[in-house]
Every structure is written in C-alpha cells, then in structure tokens.
N, C-alpha and C positions, 0 to 999 in steps of 0.2 A: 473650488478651493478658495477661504477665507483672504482677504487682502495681509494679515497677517500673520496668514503662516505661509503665501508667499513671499513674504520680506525675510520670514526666518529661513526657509529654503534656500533664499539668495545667501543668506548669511553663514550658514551652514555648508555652502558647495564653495564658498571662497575662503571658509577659514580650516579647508578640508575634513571637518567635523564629518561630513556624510561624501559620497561619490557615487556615480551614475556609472550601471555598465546594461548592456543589451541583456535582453531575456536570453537564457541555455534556451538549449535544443527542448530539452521535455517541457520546460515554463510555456514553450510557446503554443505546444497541445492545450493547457488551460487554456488561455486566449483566445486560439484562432478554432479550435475541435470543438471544445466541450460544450457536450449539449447542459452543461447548466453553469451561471454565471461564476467568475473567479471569486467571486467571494462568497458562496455558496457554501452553507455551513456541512452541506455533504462531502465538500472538498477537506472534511479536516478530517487528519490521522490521530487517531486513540488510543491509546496503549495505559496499561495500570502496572504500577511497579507494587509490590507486595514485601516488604520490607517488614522483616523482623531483628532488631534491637534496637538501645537506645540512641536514638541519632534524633534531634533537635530541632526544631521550627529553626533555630539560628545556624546550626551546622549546616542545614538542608540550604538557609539561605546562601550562606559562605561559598556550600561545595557550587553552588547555581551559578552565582557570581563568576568564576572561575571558569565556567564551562562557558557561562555566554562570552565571556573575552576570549575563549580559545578556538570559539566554534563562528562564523560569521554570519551563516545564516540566519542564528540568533539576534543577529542586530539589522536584520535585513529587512524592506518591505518595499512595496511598488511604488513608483511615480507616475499617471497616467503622461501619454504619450498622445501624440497627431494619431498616429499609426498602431503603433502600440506599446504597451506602459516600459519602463525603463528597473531596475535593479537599485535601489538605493541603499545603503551600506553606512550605517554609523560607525563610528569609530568606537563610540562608547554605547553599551549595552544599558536595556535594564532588565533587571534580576524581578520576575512575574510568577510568584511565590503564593499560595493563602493556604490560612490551616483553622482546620475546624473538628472539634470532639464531635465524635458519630453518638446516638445514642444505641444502642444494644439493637433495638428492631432496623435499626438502617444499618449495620455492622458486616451482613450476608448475601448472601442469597439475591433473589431478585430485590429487593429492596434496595442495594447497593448498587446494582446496577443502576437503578434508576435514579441517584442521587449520581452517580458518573456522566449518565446522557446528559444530566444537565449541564454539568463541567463540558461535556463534550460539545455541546449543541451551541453553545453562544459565539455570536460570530466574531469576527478579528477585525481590526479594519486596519483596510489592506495599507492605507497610505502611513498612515500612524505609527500601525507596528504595535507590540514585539505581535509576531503570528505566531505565538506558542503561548502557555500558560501552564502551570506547576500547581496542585490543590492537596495540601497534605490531610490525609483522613485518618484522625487515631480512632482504631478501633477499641483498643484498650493498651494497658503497661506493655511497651516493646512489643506493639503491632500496629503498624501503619501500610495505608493505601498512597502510594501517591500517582494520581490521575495526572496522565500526560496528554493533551491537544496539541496540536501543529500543524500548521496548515501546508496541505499537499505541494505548497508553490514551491516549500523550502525543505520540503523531508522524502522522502519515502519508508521502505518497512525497513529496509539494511537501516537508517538514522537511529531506528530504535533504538536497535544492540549498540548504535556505539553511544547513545544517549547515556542510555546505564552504566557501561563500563568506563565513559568521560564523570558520571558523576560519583561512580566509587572511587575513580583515580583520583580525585579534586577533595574528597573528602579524605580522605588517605593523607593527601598532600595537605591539607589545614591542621590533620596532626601532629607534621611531623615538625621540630623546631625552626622557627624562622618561615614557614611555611611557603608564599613565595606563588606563583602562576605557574597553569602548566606550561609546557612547552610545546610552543605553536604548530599547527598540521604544519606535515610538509608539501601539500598541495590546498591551497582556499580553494570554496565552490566557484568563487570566480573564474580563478585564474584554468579550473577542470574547463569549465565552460567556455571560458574563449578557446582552448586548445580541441575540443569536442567541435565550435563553430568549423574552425579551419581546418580539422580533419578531412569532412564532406565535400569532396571536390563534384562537380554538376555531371563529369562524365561516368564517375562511380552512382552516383544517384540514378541514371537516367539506366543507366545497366542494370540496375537494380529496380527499379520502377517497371521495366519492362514484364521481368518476373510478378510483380506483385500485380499488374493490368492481368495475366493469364489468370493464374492462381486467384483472383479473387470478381473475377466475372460473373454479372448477375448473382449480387450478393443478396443471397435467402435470407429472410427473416424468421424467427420463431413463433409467432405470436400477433394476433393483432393489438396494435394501439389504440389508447382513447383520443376520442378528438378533440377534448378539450386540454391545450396546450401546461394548463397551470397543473391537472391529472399528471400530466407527463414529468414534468419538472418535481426537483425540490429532493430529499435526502431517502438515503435507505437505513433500510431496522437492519439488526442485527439480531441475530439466533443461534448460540453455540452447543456444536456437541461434539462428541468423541466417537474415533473407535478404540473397543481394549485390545490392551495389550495382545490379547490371544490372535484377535480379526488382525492388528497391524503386523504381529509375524508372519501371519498367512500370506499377508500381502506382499511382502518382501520375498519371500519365497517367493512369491508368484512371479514377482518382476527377475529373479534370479533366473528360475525359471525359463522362462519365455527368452532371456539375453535384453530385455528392456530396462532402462530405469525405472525407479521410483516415479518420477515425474509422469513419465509417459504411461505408466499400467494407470494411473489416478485419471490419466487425463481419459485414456482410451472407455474407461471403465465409466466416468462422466460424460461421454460422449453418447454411452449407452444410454445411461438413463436418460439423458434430455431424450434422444429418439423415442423412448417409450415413453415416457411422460407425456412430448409433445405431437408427436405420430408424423413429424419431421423425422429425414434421414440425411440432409443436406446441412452440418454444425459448424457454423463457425463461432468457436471462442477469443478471446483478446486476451495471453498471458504476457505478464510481465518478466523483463528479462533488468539480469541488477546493474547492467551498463558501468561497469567498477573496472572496469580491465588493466587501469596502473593501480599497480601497488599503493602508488603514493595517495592516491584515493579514498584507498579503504577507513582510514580513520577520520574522513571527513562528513559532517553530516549538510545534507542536501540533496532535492531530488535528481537524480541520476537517472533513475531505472526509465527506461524503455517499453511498450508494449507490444507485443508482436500476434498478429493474427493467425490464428490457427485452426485447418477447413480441414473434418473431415466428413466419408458418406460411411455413414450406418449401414453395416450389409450383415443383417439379425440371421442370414444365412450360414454365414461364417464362422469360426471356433474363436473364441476370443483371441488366444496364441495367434491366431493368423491375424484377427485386428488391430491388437498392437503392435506387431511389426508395421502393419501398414500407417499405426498414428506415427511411431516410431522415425519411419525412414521420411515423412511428410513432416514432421517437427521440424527435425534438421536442417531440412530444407528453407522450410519458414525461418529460423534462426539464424542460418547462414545468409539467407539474404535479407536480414530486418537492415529497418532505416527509420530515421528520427517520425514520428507516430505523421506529426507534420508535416513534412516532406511528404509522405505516404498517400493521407488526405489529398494533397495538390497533387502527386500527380493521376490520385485516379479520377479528383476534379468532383468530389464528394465534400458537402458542406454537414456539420454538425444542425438538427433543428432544436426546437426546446424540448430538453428531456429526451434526447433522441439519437444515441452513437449512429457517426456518420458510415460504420463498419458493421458494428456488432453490437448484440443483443446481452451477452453472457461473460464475467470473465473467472478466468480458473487460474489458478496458484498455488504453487506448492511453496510455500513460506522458508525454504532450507536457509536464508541469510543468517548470520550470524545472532541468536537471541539468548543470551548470555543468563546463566544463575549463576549470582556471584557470590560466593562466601567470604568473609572477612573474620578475623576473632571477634566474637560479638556481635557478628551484623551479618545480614544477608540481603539479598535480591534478587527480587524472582520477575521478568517479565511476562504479561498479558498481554495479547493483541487484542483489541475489538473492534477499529476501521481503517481500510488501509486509503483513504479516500478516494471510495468507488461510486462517487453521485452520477460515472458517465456512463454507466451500468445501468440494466433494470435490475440484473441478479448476478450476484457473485459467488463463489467458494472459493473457499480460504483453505488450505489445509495446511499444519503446522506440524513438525516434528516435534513431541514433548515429549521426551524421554520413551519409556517403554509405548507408549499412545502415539494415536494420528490427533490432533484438535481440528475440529469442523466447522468452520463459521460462515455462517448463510449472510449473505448480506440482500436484503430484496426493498422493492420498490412496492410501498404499501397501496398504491391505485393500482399499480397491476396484479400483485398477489399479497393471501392473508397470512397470519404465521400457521394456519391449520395447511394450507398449500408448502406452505415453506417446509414443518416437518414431515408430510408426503414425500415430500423429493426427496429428503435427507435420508427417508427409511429407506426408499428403492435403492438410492447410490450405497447403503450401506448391503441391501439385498443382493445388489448385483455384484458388489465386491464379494460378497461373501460367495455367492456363489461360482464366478470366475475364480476365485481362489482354489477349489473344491475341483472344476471340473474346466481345467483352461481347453480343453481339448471337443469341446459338448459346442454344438450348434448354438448360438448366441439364444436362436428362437425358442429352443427346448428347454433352455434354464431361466428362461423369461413368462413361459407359461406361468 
C-alpha cells in the first residue's frame, strides 16, 4: 500500500468518510477455503439486463446513483488485515456506468456474448473499489443490454433480482416530481452480518460438526487432477441451454409424482448422470442455500447465501421414484444441519489447495431466488444469469426457472474439460431426465442402457 493512500485511509476512518467491520460468515469462505485467490476474476457474478424502451445513458446514470446510496455493498471493498482483510465501507458511493453503440454483427448471438465476457472478465481491485461495474449496450432504438459484474465478496445470485427491481424503483422515483432518494434497507449487510456472527454459539457448531465429520468421511473425488497447480487454478466458461417447455412439464409431474420437490428430482436426476458419465457412484455436490431468513434481509443486496454439501450413492439398481426419496430424505438432513462453509472446513481440519475445493468437485443449483421481469409503461426488464461466481468449482449447473422452460448453464474448468465434454454431459442430464420422467418406476440400469 502507497504511502499516500495510507495517509488518505488515516483521513478517511477519522473523518468517518469510510469504517471498518469484520469479514460475515460467507466473506470468510473466500479467504480462508477458496482454492483460487479473492480477487480472482472467476469470483465475479454476471448477470445481463435486456432492457427494452427509451431509458438514457443519463437516466441509467441517475437511477445507479440512487441505488449505490441505498444499497452499501456498493460502496464497499477490502482492507488487508494481519490475519485477515477487514470490510471497509464509504459513505459516499461512485456511480461505475459506460455505454457503447453495438454494431449489428456484435448485437446477438455468440458475438454478444463475447463482447460481455470481456465486461465480465476484468478484474476489481479489491482495495480501491467500487467491485461492480454497469456497461450499457444499445443494440439499436429502445434495445439495450445492460451487463452486470460484481464481485462474489458483495453479491450473490438473490442480489440480482433485487438489483433490477432497486434500479427500476430509482428510476421510477427520478420521474416522479422533486424526485428525491430511495428509502434506506431496513437491515445493511453489515449490520445482517454482525447479527449472523453472534448467532453461532461454539456448542451449536460443535453439535453440528459432529454430523458433518460422519456424513462426509473419506470424501471421494470424481476425477483426476492435473499436477500442474496454474492447470488447476484460474476461471470457468460458460455454456447455456434449455429444457422446453414440454421436458420441464414432465418434470414437475415427475417431482409431483414421486412427493419430491423440484430441487431434489434435478438433483437426484444429476446425481445419475455424473455416475454414468464418471463411473463413480459415491457424489458429493456443494449447493447453495440463500441464508435470507429475516425478512428484513430480503431487500438487501450482499453475499448471504451459504453452501451446503450434499453425498449421495448411486445405486443404477434402483427405480428412480426410489432414489429420489433417498436424495430427498439425505438433503434435509444436510440442510437442517448446514453451518457457515468455514466453520465446516475447520472442523473437518481440510484446507483449500490451488484450484482445488477442500470438499467437493461439482456444484448444483436450482436458481428459484427471486429474478424479476419487470414491466413499466414503456420500459421493461428482463434478467440473465451467466456466473454466479463458481471459480471454487471445477464444474457447475445452474438451473433457472424461466417461465414455461428450465435454463441450463454449464459452468466448467477449461484444463479439466472441453465445451465438446461440457455439451455431452448436458445431453445425458437432459436424457436422463427425460427418461426418469417417462418411466420413474424402471430400474435406473434399464433406462441407462
């Protein structure tokens, strides 16, 4: 650190301009877990808003402004620490805005994409700040992109939806006379985070840690790893797809069906294909859970969400109906006893190496948070996910509820697999769904043939 931007530091924490609070519970997985460094451009979350009407490089700026005074994460970034880095918190935000005319061949398709990865891909710095950035894309009259980054320290995928719905409310509110700020969360991520510390008393931990030493004894791996540690390290692709509408009715039946949720037929169903894919039958995956449980929460944006480990055994002998009760009744379990990812790590006394979850290989997500399409007179918005920042992964799925559709997005680790492996897997899981839809009651082995 510069001699002169410690003297402004000093200047800054006495004229309460900025203030220092402890890492939350999830900040401190970055830190102390993750096999790849906290400023690791694989740590940043993606998302595209698809905005149709006329709304303004200067509106967009206004409605921004607005949102970063109401939201704090916005104005938040790291201090390094002895131990470890500290929460540092401006008072006053800045509003991190660019806008650029697409020409027609960049306006689609993959082409689009790849002018996003680059929005996406640039890294933050951690101390400086802001860790977000805003990139307005006109594609043409009344159609804009606007590409969303933010780094995983201060978001998760719930920050999305209220991203969107903070900045249609802010722009709303510059309409209307006298215009004016919104009105402030009634809980900051702070103040969530000190009350989440104190929560955690050492005798519930240790009760619970107990469970998690059984349940997760001689944890299997999928796959071998490379040995060269920079192979291991560094960000994953992305690869999206769908099921239709027809597959995703089937599938809901199915979970009707059987008395499981959504969640669990998806997972049960992903369970299968890694076994057949990888000729493992021993799965543990790492979902996340949206850790939001007060109310006063929900409109706050900041990493909140939790991960939780979830082991099951592949038994291709079995009817599917009979495996997902068995993911089923083992979820709950995992859920009802989760505990901060951190806590987790220490007590099973497992350290993160480079590129390398000290737990697991795979993580799986059913995306049901709140992701808003919002209509206005004249305006609309429509959110996209594309990373929910899973660099502690080698391979992730994502699945979204989009209206009548499932969304599918592969997220993989490009030294371990190609996107030709990536859409292989994507067909099976989509195989296997369709056939456990068909025949929940058929030997897992017989519809795998």
């Amino acid at each position: 650190m510069s001699l002169d931007l410690r003297a402004n530091l000093k200047q800054w924490l006495e004229s309460g301009e900025i203030r220092l609070q402890p890492l939350s519970l999830p900040q401190r997985e970055l830190w102390e877990n993750s096999p790849v460094a906290p400023g690791d451009i694989g740590n940043h979350i993606c998302a595209f808003i698809e905005v149709r009407g006329n709304i303004t490089q200067a509106d967009c700026d206004a409605a921004l402004k607005l949102v970063v005074e109401r939201q704090e994460v916005l104005r938040l970034s790291f201090l390094p620490g002895k131990e470890q880095p500290f929460q540092m918190i401006r008072r006053t935000g800045t509003v991190v805005l660019d806008y650029r005319e697409l020409p027609a061949e960049q306006a689609h398709g993959e082409a689009l994409e790849a002018v996003m990865r680059e929005i996406f891909t640039r890294p933050f710095d951690m101390l400086r700040g802001p860790l977000y950035r805003v990139e307005m894309l006109q594609r043409g009259p009344g159609d804009l992109v606007l590409v969303f980054a933010i780094h995983h320290a201060i978001a998760d995928g719930w920050t999305l939806g209220v991203f969107v719905q903070e900045l249609a409310a802010a722009y709303l509110q510059n309409k209307l006379p006298g215009g004016g700020p919104l009105p402030p969360v009634e809980m900051s991520y702070t103040a969530w985070a000190a009350a989440e510390r104190a929560s955690w008393q050492a005798s519930e931990l240790e009760t619970r840690a107990a469970f998690w030493r059984k349940h997760l004894a001689e944890i299997p791996r999928l796959w071998e790893r490379p040995a060269d540690e920079t192979a291991r390290a560094g960000k994953l692709t992305y690869w999206a797809s769908s099921l239709s509408p027809e597959a995703t009715r089937n599938i809901r039946a199915l979970a009707k069906t059987t008395g499981a949720t959504l969640f669990n037929t998806l997972l049960a169903a992903f369970q299968v294909t890694l076994a057949q894919w990888t000729g493992k039958t021993d799965i543990i995956v790492g979902s996340p859970v949206a850790n939001r449980t007060k109310q006063a929460a929900k409109e706050t944006m900041g990493y909140f969400a939790g991960v939780v480990p979830l082991r099951g055994q592949v038994d291709l002998t079995q009817t599917f109906a009979t495996a997902v009760k068995r993911v089923q009744d083992a979820s709950m379990d995992c859920f009802a006893e989760a505990i901060p990812f951190a806590e987790l790590a220490k007590a099973l006394g497992v350290q993160a190496e480079a590129g390398h979850n000290p737990i697991y290989d795979v993580r799986f997500a059913l995306q049901n948070h709140p992701i808003p399409d919002i209509t206005l007179p004249s305006l609309s918005f429509k959110l996209r996910m594309r990373s929910t920042g899973t660099a502690r992964f080698d391979l992730a799925c994502e699945v979204t509820e989009d209206g009548d559709e499932l969304e599918v997005v592969w997220l993989y680790r490009p030294s371990l697999f190609t996107p030709e492996d990536t859409q292989e897997l994507n067909r099976r899981y989509q195989r296997v769904l369709a056939n456990v839809s068909l025949s929940p009651h058929t030997p897992l082995a017989d519809l795998l043939a």
